[in-house]
LOZABA-985312 format. One line per 3 residues: number of its first residue (from 1); their letters; for each residue x, y, z of N, C-alpha, C. Coordinates in steps of 0.02 Angstrom, whole numbers, plus 50000, padded with zeros to 5 digits. Example, Ala and Ser with C-alpha at 12.3 -4.5 7.8 and 13.67 -1.06 7.14 Angstrom:
# residues 2
1) as) 50660 49716 50390 50615 49775 50390 50660 49835 50390 ~ 50642 49888 50354 50684 49947 50357 50645 50002 50394
***
This chain:
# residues 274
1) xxx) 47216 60670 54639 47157 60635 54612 47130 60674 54553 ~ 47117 60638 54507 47075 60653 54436 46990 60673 54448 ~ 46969 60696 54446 46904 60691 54442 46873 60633 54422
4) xxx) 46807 60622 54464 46798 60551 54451 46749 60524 54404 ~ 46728 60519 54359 46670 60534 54295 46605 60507 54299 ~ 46548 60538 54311 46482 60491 54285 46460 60482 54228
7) xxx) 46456 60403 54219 46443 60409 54131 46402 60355 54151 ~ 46374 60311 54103 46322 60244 54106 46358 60179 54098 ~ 46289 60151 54107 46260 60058 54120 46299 60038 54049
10) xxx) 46341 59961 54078 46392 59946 54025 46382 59859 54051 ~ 46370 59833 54013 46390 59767 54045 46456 59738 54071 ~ 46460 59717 54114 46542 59683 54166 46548 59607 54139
13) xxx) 46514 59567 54104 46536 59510 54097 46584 59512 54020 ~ 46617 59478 53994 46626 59469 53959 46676 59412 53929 ~ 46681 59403 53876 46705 59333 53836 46782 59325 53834
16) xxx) 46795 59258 53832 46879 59266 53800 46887 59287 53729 ~ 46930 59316 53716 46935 59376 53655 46979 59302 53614 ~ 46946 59311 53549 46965 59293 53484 46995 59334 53449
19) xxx) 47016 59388 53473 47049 59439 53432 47112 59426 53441 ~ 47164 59400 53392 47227 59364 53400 47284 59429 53424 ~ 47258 59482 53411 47316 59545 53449 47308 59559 53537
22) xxx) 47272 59531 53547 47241 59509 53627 47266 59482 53647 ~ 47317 59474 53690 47350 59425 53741 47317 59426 53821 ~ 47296 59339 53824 47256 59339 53895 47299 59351 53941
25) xxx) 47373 59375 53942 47441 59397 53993 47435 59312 54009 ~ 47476 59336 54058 47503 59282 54099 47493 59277 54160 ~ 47453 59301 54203 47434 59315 54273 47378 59237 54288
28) xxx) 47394 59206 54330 47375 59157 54356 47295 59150 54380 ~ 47275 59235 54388 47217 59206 54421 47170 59277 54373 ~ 47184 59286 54334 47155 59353 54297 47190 59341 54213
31) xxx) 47123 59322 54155 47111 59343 54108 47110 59412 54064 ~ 47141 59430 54021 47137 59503 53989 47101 59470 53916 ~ 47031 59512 53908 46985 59481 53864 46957 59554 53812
34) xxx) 46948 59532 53766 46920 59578 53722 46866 59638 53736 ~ 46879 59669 53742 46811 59729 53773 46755 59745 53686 ~ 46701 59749 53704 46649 59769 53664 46583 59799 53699
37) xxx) 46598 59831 53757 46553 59868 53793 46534 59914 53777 ~ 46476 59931 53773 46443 59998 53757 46456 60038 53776 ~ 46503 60109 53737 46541 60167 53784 46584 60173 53808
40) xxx) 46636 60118 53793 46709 60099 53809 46730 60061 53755 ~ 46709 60080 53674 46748 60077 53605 46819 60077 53612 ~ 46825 60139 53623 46890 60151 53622 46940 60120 53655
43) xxx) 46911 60075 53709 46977 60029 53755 46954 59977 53717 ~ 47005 59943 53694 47022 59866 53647 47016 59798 53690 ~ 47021 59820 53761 47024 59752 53807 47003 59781 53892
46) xxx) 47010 59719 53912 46987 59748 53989 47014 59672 54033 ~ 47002 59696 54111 46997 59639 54148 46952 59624 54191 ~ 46914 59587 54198 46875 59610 54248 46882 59565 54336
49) xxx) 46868 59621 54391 46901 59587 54443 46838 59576 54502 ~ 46805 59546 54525 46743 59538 54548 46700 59577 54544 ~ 46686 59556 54459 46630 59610 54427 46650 59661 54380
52) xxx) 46710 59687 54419 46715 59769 54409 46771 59757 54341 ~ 46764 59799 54292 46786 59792 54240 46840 59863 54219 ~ 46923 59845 54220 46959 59880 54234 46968 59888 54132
55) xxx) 46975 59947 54117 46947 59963 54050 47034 59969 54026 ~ 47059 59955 53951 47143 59975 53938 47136 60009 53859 ~ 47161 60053 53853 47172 60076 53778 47236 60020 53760
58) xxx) 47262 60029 53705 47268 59989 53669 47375 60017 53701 ~ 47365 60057 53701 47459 60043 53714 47466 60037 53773 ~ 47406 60033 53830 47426 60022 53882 47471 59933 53887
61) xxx) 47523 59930 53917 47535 59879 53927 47511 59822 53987 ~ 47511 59762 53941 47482 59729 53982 47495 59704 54051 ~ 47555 59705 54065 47573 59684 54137 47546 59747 54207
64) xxx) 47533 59790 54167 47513 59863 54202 47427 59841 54202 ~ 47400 59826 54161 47325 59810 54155 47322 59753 54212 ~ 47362 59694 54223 47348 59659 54256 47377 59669 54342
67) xxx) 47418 59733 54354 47449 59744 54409 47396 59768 54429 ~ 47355 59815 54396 47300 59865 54427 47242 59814 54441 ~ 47239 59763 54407 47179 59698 54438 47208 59671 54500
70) xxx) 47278 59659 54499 47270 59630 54574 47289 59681 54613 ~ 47295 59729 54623 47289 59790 54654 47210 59772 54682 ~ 47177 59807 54630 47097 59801 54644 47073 59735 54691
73) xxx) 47072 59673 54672 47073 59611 54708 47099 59608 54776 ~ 47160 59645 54778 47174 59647 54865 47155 59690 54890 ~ 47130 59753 54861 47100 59790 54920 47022 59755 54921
76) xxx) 46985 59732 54883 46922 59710 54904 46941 59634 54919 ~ 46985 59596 54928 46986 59531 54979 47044 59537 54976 ~ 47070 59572 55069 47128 59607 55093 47149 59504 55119
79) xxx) 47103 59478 55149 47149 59410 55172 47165 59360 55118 ~ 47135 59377 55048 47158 59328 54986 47135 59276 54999 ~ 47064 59246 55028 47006 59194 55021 46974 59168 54979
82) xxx) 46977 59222 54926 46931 59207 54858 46883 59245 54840 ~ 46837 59294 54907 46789 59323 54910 46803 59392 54956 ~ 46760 59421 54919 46748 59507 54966 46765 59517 55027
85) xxx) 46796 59559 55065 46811 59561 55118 46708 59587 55151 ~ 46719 59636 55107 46651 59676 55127 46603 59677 55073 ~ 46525 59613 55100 46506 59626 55027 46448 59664 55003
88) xxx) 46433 59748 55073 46395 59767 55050 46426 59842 55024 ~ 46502 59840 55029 46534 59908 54983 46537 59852 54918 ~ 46551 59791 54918 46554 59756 54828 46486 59775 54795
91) xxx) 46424 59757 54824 46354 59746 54811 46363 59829 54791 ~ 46377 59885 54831 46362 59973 54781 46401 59975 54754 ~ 46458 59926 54756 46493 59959 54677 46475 59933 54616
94) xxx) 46454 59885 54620 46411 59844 54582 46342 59906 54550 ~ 46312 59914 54599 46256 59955 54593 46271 60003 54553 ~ 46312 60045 54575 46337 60101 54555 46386 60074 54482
97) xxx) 46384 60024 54456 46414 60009 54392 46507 60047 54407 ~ 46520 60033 54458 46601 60055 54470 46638 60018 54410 ~ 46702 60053 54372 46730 60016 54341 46809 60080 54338
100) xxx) 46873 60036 54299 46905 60090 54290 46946 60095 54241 ~ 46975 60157 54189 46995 60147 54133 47083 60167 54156 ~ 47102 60140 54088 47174 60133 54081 47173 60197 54022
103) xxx) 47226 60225 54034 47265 60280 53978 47314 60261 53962 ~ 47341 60280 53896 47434 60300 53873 47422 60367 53898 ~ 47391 60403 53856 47383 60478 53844 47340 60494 53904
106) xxx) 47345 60574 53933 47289 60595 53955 47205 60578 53904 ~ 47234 60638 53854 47212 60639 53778 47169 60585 53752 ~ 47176 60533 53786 47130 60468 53763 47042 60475 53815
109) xxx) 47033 60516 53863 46988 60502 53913 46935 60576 53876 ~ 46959 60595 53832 46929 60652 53787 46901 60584 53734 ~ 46894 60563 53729 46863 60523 53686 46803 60465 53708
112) xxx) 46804 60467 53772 46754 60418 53793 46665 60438 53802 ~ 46639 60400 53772 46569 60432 53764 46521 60380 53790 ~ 46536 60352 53865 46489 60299 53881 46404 60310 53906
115) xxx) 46357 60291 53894 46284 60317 53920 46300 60348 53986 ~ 46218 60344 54037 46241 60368 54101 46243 60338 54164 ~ 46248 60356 54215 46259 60295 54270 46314 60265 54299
118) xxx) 46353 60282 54273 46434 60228 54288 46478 60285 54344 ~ 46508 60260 54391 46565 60296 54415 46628 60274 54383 ~ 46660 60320 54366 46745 60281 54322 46778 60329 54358
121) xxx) 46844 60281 54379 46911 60314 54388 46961 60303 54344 ~ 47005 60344 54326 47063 60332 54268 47124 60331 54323 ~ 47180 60271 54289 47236 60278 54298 47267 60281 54234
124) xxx) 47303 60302 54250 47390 60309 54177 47436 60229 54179 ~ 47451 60228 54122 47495 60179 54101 47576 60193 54127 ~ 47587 60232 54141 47648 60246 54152 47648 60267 54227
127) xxx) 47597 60285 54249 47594 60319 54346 47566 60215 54369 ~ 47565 60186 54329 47570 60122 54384 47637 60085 54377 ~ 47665 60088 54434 47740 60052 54447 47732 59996 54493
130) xxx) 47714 59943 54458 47748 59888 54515 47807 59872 54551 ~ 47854 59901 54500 47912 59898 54545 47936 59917 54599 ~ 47882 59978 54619 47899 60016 54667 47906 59976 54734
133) xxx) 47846 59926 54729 47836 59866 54782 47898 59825 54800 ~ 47942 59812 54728 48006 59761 54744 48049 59804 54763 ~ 48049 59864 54754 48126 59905 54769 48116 59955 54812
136) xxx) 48104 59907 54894 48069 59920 54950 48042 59995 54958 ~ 47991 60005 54925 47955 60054 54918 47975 60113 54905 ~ 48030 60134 54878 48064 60196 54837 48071 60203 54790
139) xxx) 48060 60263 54744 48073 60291 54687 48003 60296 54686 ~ 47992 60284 54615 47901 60328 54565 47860 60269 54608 ~ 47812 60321 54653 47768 60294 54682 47699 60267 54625
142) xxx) 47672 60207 54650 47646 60155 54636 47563 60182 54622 ~ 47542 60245 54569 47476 60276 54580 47419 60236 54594 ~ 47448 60176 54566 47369 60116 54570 47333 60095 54646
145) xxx) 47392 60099 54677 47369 60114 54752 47329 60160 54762 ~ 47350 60224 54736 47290 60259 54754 47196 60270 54705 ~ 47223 60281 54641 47163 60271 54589 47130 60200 54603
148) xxx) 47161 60156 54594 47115 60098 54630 47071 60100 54693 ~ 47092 60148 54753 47051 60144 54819 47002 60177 54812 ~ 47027 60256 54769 46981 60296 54751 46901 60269 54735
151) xxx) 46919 60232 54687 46854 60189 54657 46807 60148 54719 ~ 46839 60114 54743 46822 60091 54792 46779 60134 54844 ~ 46810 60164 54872 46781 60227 54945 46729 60270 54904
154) xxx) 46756 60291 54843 46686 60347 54800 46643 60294 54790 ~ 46622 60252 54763 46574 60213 54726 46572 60132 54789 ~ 46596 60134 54825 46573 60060 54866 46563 60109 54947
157) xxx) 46625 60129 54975 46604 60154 55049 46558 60217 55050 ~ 46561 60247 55015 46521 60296 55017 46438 60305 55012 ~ 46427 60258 54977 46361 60217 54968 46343 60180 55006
160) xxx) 46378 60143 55029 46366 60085 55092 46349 60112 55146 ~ 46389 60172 55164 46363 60195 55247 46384 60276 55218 ~ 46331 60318 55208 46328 60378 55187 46340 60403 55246
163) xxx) 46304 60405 55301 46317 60451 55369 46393 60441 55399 ~ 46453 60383 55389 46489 60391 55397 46539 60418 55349 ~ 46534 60378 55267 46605 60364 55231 46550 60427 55180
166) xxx) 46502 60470 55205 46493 60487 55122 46523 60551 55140 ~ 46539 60574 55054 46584 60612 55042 46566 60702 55054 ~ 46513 60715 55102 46483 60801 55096 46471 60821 55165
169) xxx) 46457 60874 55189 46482 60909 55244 46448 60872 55300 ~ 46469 60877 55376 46405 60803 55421 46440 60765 55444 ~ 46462 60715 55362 46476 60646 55390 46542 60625 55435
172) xxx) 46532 60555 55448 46606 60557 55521 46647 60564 55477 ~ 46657 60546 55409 46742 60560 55365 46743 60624 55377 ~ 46710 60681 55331 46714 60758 55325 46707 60781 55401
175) xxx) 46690 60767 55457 46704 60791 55488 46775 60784 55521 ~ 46799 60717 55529 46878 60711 55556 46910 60737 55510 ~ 46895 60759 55431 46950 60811 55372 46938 60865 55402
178) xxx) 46868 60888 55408 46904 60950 55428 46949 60991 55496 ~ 46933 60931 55537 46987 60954 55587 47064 60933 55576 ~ 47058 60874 55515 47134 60897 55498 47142 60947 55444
181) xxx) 47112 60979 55418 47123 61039 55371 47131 61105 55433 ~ 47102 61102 55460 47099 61146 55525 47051 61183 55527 ~ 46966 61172 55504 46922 61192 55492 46870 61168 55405
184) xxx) 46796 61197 55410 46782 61161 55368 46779 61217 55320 ~ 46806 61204 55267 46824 61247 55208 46786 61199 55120 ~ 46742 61234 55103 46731 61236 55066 46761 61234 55000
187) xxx) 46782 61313 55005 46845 61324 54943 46916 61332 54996 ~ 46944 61309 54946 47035 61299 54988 47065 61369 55000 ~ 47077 61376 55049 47100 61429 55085 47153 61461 55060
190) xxx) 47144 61534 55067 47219 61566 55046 47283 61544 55090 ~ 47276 61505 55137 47330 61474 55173 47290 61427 55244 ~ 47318 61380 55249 47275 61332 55309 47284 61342 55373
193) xxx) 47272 61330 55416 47291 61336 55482 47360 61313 55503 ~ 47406 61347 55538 47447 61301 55570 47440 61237 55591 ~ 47383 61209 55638 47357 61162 55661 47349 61102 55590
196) xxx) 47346 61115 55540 47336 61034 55503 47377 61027 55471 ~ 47353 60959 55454 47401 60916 55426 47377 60878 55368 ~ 47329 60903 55342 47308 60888 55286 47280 60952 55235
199) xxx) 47341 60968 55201 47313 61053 55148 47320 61024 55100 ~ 47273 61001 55073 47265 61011 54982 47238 61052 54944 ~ 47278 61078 54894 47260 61168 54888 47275 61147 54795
202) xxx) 47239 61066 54770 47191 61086 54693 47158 61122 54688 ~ 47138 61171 54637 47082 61205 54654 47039 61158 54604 ~ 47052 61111 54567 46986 61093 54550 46954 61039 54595
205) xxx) 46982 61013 54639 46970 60982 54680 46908 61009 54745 ~ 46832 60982 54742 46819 61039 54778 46811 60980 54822 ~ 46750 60994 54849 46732 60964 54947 46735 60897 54941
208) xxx) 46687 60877 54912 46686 60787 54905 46762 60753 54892 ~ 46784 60777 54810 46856 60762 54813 46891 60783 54858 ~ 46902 60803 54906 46934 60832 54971 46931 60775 55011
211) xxx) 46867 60761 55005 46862 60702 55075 46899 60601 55042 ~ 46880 60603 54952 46912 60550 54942 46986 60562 54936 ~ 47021 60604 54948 47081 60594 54947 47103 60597 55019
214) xxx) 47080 60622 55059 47083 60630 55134 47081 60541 55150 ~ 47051 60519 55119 47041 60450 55163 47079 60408 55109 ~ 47108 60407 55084 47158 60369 55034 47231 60397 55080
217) xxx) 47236 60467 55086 47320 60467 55112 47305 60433 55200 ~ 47235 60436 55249 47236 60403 55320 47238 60337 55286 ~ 47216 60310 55241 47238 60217 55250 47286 60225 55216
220) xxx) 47319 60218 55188 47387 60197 55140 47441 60218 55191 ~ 47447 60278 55233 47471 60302 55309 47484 60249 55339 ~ 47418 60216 55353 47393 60173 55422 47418 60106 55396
223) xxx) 47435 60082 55335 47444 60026 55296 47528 60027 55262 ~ 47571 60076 55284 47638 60074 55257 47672 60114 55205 ~ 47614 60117 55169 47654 60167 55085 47657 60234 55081
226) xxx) 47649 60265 55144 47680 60315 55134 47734 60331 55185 ~ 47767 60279 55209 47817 60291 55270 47866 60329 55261 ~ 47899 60320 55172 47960 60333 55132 47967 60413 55106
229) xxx) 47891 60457 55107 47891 60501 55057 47857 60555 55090 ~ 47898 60564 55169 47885 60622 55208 47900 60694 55149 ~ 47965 60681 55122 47982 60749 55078 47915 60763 55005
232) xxx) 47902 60684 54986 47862 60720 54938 47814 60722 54938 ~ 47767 60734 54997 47716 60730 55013 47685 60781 55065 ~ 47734 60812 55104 47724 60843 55182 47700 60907 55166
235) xxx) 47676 60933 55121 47666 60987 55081 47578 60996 55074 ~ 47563 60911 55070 47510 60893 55062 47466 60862 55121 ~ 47486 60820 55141 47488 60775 55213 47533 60766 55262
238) xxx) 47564 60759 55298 47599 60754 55356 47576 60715 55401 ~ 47546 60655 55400 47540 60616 55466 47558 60542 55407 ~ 47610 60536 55388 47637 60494 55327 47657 60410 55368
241) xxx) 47670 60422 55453 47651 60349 55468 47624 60326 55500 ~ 47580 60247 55523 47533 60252 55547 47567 60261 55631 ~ 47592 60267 55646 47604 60307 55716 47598 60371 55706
244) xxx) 47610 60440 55659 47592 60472 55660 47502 60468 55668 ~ 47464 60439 55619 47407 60445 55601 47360 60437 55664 ~ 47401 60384 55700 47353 60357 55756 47368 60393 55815
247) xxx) 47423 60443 55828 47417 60495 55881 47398 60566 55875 ~ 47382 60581 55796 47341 60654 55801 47290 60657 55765 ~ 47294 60578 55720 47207 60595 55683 47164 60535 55734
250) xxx) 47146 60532 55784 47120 60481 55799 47037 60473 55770 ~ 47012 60518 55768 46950 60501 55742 46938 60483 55650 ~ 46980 60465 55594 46996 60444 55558 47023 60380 55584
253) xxx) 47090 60371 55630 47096 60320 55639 47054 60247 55660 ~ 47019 60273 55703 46968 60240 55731 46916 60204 55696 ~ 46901 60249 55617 46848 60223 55579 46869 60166 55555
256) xxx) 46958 60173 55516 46977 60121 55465 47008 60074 55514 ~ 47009 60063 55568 47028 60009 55613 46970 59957 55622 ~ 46900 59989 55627 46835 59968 55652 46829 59910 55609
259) xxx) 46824 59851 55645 46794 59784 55625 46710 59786 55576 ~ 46701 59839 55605 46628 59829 55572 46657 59883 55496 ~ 46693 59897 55459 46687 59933 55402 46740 59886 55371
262) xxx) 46774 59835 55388 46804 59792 55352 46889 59823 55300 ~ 46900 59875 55317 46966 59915 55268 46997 59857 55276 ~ 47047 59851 55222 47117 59808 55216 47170 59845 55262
265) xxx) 47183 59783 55298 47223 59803 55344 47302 59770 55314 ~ 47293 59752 55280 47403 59742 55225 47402 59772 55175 ~ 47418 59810 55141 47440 59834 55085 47434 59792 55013
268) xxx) 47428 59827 54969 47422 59774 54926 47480 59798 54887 ~ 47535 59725 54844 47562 59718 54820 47577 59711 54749 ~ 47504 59687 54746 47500 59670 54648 47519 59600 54647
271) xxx) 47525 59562 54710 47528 59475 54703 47453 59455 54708 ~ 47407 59463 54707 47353 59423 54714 47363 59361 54712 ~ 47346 59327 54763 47347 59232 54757 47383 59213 54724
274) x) 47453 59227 54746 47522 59235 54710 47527 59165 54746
***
């Protein structure tokens, strides 16, 4: 995980682009429209996906701009109805002005100078692979799966129910991390316990980011995508399927199962209302 940026209030609506180097793609249920938002100059276009306005520099390509919208779209309406699965994590991300930008370059996110207020997550143009989905889930894993949830759990669950999903020492997430870290650690340990199964040892990564990546590898676990990538991953996590997840993390498990917090329970594909 990238660090996740606070910057400002940007408006989410916007127009079909008259700018003839603009192509609205081809995606059936998602427009790619001219961006002119205050503080996101530098991205040439955007999409926006109930509300939330997924930001693209200019070489990002477009079929990647529109994979990461229906990415986004199925994790916030996991049964493909039309509407929110959950609409009081939509309503704080809303609040919280959630949105997320597209890169070519790292090098391009050094240039963004939006007011204040906004949570943004970045994905890369090249770390989103749809294909990964058709070519039954092997080779260059699919990052939009994860930068997309990110956004979501930092800026919608975390706000919604602070005493459970928020991200600082207490809550029911950080507390089921740290018994899979094998204690609660602040700064990352010169080595973890035998006992866990979750060591992430970024160092810029401190507590909060600890806990949103902690709950991105228990659902994506619990949801299939990481069944394939015990080797490139076990370093990091180790409870990679949801039979693992659900016989040694149970108190994680338990949260993202719960009817009352609404998680997507299928994976998302990048078909939205395909």
């Amino acid at each position: 995980m990238r660090v996740i940026l606070s910057l400002l209030f940007f408006s989410c609506f916007g127009f079909v682009s008259c700018n003839k180097d603009i192509s609205p793609g081809d995606d059936p249920n998602f427009i790619i429209i001219e961006n002119n938002d205050d503080g996101f100059s530098g991205f040439n276009r955007k999409v926006v996906v109930f509300q939330i306005p997924i930001y693209a520099k200019k070489k990002v390509e477009d079929s990647r701009l529109l994979h990461a919208a229906n990415i986004m779209a199925q994790y916030l309406d996991n049964d493909e109805d039309g509407e929110v699965d959950n609409s009081l994590v939509h309503d704080l991300m809303l609040d919280n002005n959630a949105c997320m930008v597209m890169w070519n370059n790292m090098s391009d996110l050094m240039f963004m100078s939006p007011p204040d207020n906004v949570l943004v997550q970045d994905l890369g143009n090249d770390e989103t692979i749809a294909e990964w989905h058709t070519n039954g889930m092997t080779g260059r894993f699919d990052a939009a799966l994860e930068e997309v949830l990110h956004i979501i759990t930092h800026a919608g669950y975390a706000y919604a129910y602070p005493e459970v999903f928020g991200e600082e020492k207490g809550t029911e997430l950080c507390n089921a991390m740290d018994i899979a870290r094998g204690g609660q650690f602040v700064d990352i340990p010169e080595e973890y316990p035998k006992q866990a199964w979750y060591h992430y040892d970024d160092a810029t990564c401190e507590y909060n980011c600890m806990a949103t990546e902690y709950i991105y590898w228990a659902l994506t676990s619990l949801l299939g995508a990481q069944s394939n990538r015990s080797d490139e991953i076990n370093h990091e996590w180790e409870l990679h399927t949801p039979e693992l997840l659900k016989e040694h993390d149970t108190a994680i498990h338990e949260l993202l199962i719960s009817e009352e917090y609404k998680f997507p329970s299928v994976l998302p594909d990048g078909t939205y209302l395909h």
